[in-house]
C-alpha positions as semicolon CSV with decimal commas, in nm:
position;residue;x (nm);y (nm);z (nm)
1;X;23,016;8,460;9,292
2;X;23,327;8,387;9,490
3;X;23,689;8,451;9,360
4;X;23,882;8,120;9,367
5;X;24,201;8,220;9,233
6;X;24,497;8,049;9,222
7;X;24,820;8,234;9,376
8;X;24,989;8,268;9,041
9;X;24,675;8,423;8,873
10;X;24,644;8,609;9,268
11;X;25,014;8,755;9,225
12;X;24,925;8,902;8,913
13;X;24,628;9,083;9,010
14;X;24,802;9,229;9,279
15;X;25,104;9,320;9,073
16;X;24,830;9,514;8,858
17;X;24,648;9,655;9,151
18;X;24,973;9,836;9,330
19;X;25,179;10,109;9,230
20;X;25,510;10,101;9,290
21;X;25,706;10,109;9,695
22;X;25,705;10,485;9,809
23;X;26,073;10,630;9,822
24;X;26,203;10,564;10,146
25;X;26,430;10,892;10,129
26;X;26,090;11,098;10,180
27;X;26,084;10,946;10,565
28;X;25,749;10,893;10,754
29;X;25,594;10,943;11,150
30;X;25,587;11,295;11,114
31;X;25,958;11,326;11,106
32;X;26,313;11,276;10,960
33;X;26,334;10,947;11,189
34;X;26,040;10,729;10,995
35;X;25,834;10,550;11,210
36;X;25,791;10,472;11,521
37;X;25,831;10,063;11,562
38;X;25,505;9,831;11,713
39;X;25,644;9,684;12,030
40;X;25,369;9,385;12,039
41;X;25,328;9,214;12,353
42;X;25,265;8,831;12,325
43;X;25,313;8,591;12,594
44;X;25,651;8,378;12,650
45;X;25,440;8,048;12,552
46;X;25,350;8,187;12,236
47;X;25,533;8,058;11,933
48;X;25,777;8,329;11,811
49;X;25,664;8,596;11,594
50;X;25,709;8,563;11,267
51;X;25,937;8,845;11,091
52;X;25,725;9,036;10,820
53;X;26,061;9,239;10,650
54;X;25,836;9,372;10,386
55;X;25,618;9,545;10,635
56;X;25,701;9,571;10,986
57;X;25,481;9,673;11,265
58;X;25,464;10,081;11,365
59;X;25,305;10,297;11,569
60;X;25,201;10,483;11,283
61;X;25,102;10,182;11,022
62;X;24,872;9,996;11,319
63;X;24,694;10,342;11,379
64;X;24,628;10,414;10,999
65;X;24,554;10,033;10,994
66;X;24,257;10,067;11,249
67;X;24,091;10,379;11,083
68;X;24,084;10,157;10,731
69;X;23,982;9,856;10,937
70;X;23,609;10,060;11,008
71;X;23,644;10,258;10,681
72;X;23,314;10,212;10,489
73;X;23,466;10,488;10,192
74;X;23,614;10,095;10,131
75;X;23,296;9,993;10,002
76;X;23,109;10,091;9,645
77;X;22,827;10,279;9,786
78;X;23,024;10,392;10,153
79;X;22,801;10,188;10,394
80;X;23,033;9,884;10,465
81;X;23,391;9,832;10,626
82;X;23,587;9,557;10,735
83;X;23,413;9,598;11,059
84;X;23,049;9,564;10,932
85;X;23,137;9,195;10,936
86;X;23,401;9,177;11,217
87;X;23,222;9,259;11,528
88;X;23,393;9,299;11,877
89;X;23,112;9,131;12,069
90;X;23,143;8,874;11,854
91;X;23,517;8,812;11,870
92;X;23,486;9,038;11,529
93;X;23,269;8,772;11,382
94;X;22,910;8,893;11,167
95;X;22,663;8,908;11,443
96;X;22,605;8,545;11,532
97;X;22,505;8,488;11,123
98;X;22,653;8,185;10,905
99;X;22,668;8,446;10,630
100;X;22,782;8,789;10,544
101;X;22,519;9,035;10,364
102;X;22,707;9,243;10,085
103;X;22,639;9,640;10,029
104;X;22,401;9,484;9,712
105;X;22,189;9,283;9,929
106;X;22,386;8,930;9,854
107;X;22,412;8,707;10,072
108;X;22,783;8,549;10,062
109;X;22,828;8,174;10,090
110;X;23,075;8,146;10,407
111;X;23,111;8,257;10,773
112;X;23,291;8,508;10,840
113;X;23,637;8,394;11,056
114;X;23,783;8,534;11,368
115;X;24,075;8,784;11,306
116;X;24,255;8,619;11,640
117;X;24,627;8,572;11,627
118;X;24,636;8,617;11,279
119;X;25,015;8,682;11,270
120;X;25,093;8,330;11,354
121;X;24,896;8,172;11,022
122;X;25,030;7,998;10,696
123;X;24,751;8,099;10,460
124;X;24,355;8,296;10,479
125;X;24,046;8,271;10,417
126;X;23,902;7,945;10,464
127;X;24,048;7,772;10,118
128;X;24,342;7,888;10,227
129;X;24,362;8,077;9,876
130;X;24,611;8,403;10,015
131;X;24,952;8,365;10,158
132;X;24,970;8,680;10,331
133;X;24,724;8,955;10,507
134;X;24,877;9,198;10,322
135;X;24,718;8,963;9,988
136;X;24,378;8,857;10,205
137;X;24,332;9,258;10,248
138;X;24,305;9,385;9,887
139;X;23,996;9,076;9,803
140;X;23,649;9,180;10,040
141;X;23,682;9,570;9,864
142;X;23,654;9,405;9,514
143;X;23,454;9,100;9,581
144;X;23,117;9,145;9,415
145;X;22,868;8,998;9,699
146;X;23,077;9,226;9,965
147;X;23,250;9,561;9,953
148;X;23,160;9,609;9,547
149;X;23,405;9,843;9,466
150;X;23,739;9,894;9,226
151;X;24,044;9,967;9,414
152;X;24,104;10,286;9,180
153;X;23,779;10,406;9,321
154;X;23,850;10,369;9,667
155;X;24,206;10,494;9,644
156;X;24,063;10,871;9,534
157;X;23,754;10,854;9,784
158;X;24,058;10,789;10,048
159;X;24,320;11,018;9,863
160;X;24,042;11,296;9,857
161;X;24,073;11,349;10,261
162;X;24,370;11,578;10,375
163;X;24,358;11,331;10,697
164;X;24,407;11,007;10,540
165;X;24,723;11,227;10,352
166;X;24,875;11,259;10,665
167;X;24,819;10,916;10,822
168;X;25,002;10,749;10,502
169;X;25,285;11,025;10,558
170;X;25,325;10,932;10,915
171;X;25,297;10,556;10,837
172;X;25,468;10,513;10,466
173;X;25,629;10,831;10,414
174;X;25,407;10,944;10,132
175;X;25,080;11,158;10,083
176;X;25,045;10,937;9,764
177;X;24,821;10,667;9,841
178;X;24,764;10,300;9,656
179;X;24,625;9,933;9,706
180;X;24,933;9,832;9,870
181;X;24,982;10,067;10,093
182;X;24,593;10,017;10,223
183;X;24,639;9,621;10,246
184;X;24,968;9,683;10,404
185;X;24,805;9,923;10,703
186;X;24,490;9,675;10,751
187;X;24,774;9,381;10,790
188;X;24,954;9,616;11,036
189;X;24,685;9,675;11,252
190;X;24,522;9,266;11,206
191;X;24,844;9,115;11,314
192;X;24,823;9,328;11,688
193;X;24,496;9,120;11,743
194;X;24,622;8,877;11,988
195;X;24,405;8,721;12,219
196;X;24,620;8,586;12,514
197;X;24,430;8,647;12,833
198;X;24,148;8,382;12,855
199;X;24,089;8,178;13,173
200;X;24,315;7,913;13,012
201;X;24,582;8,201;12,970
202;X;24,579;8,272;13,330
203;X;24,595;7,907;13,446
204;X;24,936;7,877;13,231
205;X;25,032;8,148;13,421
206;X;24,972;8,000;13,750
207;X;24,675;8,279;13,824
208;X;24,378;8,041;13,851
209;X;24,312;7,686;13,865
210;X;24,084;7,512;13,671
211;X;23,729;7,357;13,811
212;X;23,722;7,004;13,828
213;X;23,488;6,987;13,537
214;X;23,738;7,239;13,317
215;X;23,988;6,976;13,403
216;X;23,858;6,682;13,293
217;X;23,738;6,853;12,977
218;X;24,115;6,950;12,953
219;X;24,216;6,613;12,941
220;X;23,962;6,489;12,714
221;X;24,037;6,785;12,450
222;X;24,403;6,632;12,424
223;X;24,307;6,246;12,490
224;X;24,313;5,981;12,210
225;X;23,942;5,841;12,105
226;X;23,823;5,518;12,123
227;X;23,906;5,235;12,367
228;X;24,119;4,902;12,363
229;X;24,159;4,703;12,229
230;X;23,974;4,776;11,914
231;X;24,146;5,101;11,897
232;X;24,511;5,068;12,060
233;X;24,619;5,364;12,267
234;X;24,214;5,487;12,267
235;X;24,200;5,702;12,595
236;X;23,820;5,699;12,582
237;X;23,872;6,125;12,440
238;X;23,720;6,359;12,242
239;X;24,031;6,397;11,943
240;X;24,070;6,731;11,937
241;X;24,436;6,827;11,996
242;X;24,527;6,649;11,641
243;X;24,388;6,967;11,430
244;X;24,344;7,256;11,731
245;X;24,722;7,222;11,848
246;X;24,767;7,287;12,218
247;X;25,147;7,387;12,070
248;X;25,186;7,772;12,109
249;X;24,862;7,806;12,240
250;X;24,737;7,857;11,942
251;X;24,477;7,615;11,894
252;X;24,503;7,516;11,561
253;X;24,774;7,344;11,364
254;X;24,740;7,603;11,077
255;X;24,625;7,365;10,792
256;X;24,377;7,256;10,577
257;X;24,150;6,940;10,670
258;X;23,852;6,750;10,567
259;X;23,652;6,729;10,904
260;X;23,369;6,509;10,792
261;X;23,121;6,740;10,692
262;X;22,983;6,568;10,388
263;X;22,981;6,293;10,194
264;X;22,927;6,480;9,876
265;X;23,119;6,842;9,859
266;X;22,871;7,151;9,775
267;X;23,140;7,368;9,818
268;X;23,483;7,215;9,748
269;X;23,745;7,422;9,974
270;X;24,070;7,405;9,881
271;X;24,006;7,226;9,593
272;X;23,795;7,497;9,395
273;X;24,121;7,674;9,427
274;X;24,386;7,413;9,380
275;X;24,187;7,176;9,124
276;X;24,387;6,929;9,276
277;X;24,110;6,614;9,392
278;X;24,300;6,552;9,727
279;X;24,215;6,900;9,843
280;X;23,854;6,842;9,791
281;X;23,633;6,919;10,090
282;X;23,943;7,048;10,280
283;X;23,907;7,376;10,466
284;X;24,123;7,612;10,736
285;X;24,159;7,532;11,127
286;X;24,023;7,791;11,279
287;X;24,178;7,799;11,603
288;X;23,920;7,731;11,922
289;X;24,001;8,097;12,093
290;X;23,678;8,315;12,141
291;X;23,502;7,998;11,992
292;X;23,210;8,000;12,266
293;X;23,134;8,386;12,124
294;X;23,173;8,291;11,712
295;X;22,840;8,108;11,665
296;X;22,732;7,967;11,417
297;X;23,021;7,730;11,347
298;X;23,209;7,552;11,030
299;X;23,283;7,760;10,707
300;X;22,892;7,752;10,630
301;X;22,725;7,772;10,923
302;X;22,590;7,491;10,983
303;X;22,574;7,417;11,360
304;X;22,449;7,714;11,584
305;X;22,562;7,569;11,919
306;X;22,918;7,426;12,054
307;X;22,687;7,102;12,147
308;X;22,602;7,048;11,785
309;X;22,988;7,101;11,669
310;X;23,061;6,842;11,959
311;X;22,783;6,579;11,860
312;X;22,907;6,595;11,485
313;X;23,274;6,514;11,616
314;X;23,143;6,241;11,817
315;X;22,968;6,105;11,536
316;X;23,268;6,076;11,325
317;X;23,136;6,212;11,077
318;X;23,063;6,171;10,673
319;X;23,307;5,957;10,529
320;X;23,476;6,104;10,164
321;X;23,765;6,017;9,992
322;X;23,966;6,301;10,100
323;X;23,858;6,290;10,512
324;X;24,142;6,337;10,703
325;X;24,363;6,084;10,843
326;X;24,246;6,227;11,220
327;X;23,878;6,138;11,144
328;X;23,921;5,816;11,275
329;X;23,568;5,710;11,415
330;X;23,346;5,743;11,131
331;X;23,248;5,428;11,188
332;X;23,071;5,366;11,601
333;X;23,188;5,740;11,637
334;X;23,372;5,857;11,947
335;X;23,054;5,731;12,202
336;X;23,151;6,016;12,433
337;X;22,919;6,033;12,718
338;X;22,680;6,341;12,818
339;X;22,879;6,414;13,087
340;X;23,205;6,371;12,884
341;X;23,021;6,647;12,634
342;X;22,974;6,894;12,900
343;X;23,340;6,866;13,047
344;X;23,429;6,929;12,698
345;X;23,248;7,225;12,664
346;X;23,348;7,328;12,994
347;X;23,698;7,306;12,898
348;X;23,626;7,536;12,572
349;X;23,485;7,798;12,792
350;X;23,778;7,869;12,953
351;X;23,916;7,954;12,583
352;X;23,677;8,287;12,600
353;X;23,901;8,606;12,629
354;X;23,660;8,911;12,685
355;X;23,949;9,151;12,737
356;X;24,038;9,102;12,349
357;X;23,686;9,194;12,267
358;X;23,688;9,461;12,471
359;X;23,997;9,573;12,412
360;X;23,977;9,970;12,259
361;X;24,268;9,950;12,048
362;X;24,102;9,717;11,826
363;X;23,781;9,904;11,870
364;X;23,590;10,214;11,595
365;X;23,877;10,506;11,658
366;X;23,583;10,722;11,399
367;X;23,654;10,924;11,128
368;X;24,010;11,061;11,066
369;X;24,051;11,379;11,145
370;X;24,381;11,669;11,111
371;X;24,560;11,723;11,403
């Protein structure tokens, strides 16, 4: 069963589940100094990044960060990590599967997301239920139908290894380790996944051009649908830049919509969180980075291919009561052409950034060991 929890019944399970801020006078990296600060590389186009005061990037808290990132001592029965269901050749998605398998045997109910410039979102998970990664951290080890375990429990398998003591030293200044301090590691080392070196990436930079084909798909990705005059301003495009922002680069506007899905909600989204009726059906933008390598596609699933995500935009999909104002064309749909389709596509090639996935800071470091 999923946990829907609202944030004020989410604050106080994390209140409950952390112990209290290490003593800063006890100092961390090894040394007097603390540690060493993350100097994270993102590209000039790139929105700013936002300031996390309550746990700022280091050396020491990203490498901790990545060991608990492929930790399976995480899980109940130490066979699963963070990584069982975040894999690299799959822009750390589950293996080309619309659903997780827990360490029980369960089968979860929604696919897992890309961890790609994570730093730059409002909210996680796909209901948009936690309002930080430190927060979205401490739910897969407890969730029932995933990791299956009590944070108590985890804490003394981790607590238990002389090499996890010193990692938390270096990184927090403390051998004394809690929830916190594990969420705030995994956030660490999640917000230094930046993907920023796709073909599109290197035609911003002036390095390559785009094909003629990438081009036009380009232009339809950021065109208007529909024609004139029954739809004023209609560029004849595929709608896409409304939700997957070009702003940034980010390729998603960081908010919850109702795509068009269904008619009739089997899972509700936002609203099984909220319980408010206009957040029925709504669900997080992914952004569009990697999204030729993160098959199968939607929160459930649903469509295997990038040509069946494309055909149910051009539909214009299921009307509700809570679609979103940029689902315009449920009604005649977009009527983009088969060659219109595979400019499109062509265009969300150019999106796929193999040096991220390959990339062997964000890859299995192994077990900890002492130095």
């Amino acid at each position: 069963m999923r946990k829907e929890l609202t944030l004020a019944l989410f604050a106080a399970v994390v209140l409950a589940a952390c112990k209290k801020d290490p003593d800063p006078s006890v100092g961390g990296g090894g040394g007097a100094s603390g540690p060493t600060p993350y100097g994270l590389q993102v590209p000039s186009y790139f929105p700013p990044l936002p300031p996390t005061p309550d746990n700022e990037l280091t050396e020491e808290g990203v490498e901790l960060g990545r060991f608990l990132f492929y930790e399976e001592r995480l899980s109940g029965d130490n066979t699963q990590s963070c990584g069982s269901c975040h894999a690299a050749p799959f822009s750390f998605t589950d293996n080309g599967t619309p659903f997780s398998t827990g360490i029980d045997g369960i089968e979860g109910d929604r696919n897992a997301m890309a961890p790609i410039n994570l730093a730059w979102d409002l909210f996680y998970f796909w209901d948009g239920r936690s309002p930080t990664l430190e927060s979205q951290a401490l739910e897969p080890v407890v969730n029932p139908i995933e990791m299956h375990d009590t944070w108590p429990n985890a804490v003394s398998k981790l607590q238990a290894d002389p090499a996890y003591e010193q990692l938390f030293l270096r990184a927090f200044g403390t051998t004394q380790i809690d929830s916190m301090l594990v969420a705030k590691a995994l956030a660490q080392f999640m917000r230094t996944m930046v993907s920023s070196n796709a073909k599109y990436d290197r035609v911003l930079r002036g390095e390559e051009a785009f094909t003629p084909e990438e081009q036009q798909g380009f232009f339809l990705f950021q065109a208007e649908g529909g024609f004139p005059p029954d739809v004023p301003g209609g560029q004849g495009g595929a709608d896409c830049f409304h939700c997957h922002s070009l702003g940034g680069a980010m390729f998603t506007d960081h908010q919850l919509h109702n795509n068009g899905l269904d008619s009739v909600f089997s899972d509700l989204g936002a609203g099984g969180v909220t319980g408010n009726p206009a957040d029925m059906g709504r669900f997080k933008t992914p952004t569009l980075r990697n999204v030729a390598l993160t098959a199968p596609y939607m929160h459930d699933g649903r469509f295997q291919t990038l040509e069946e995500v494309i055909d149910h935009y051009d539909s214009g999909g299921h009307p509700s009561p809570t679609i979103d104002a940029f689902m315009k064309f449920t009604t005649g749909g977009l009527q983009l052409t088969a060659q219109k389709k595979q400019q499109l596509l062509a265009f969300l090639n150019t999106l796929t950034d193999t040096e991220f996935i390959n990339d062997p800071d964000f890859q299995d470091p192994g077990p900890p060991t002492l130095d």
